[in-house]
C-alpha positions in Angstrom: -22.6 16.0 -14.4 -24.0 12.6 -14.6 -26.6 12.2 -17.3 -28.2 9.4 -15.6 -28.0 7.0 -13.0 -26.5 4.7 -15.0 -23.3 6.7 -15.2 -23.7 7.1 -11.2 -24.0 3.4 -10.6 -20.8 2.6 -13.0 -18.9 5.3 -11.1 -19.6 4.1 -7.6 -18.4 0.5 -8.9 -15.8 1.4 -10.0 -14.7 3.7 -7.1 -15.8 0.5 -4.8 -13.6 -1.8 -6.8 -10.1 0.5 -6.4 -11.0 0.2 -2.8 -11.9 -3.2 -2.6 -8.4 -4.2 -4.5 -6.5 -2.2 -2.6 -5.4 0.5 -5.2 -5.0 4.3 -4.4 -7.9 6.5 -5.6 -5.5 8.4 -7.2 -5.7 5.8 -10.0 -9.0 7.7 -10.8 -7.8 11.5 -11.8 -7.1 11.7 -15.2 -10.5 10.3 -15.5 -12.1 13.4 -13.8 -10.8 16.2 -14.5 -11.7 19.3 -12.6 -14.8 19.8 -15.1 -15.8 16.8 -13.9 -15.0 16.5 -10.2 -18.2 17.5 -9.4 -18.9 13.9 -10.6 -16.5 11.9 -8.5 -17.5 14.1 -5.3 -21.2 12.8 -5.9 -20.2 8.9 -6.6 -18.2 9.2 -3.4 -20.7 11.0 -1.7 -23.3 8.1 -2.9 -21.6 5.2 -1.8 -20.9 7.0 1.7 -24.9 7.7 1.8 -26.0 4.1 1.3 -23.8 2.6 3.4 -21.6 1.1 0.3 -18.2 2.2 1.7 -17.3 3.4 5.1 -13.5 5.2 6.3 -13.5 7.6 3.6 -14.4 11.4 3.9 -15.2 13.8 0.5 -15.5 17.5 0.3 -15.5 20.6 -1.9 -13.0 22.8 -0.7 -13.1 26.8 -0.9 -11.8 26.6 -4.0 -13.4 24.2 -5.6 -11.0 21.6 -5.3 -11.9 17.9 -4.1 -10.3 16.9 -1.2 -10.4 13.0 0.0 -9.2 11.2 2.5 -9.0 7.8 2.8 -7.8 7.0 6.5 -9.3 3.6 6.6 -11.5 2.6 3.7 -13.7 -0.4 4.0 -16.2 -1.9 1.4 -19.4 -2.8 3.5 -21.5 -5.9 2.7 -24.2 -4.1 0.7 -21.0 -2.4 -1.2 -19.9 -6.1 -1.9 -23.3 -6.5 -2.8 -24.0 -3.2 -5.2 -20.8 -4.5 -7.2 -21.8 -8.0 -7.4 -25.4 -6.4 -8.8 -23.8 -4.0 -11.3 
């Protein structure tokens, strides 16, 4: 879990950059292991809540695992905006 927003805010950046340049969010794994997919499931979910990101679904499955799909992600203005900012 995040110990602050801090650690929120420079997960959502990041997870907005990938996007932005195009990469695979598979690039971010090894950095959250299962312990911590808790973690990327709430950055996700954050960005998706304040309008940040757009095109991307995330959810817990029965079993804990993190499924996401990414059918047409797209980096809104205020996304732009939150990365330019942090």
């Amino acid at each position: 879990m995040f110990e602050n927003t801090s650690q929120l805010h420079a997960a959502m950046k990041e997870i907005l950059e990938i996007f932005q340049q195009g990469k695979d969010i598979d690039c971010l794994y090894p950095k959250y292991p299962e312990e911590l997919s808790a973690d990327l499931v709430e950055a996700i979910n954050t960005c998706l809540s304040q309008n940040y990101l757009t095109g991307v679904s995330c959810t817990v499955g029965a079993q804990g695992d993190v499924i996401i799909n990414t059918f047409a992600p797209h980096i809104t203005a205020a996304g732009s905006e939150f990365i330019s900012e942090n």
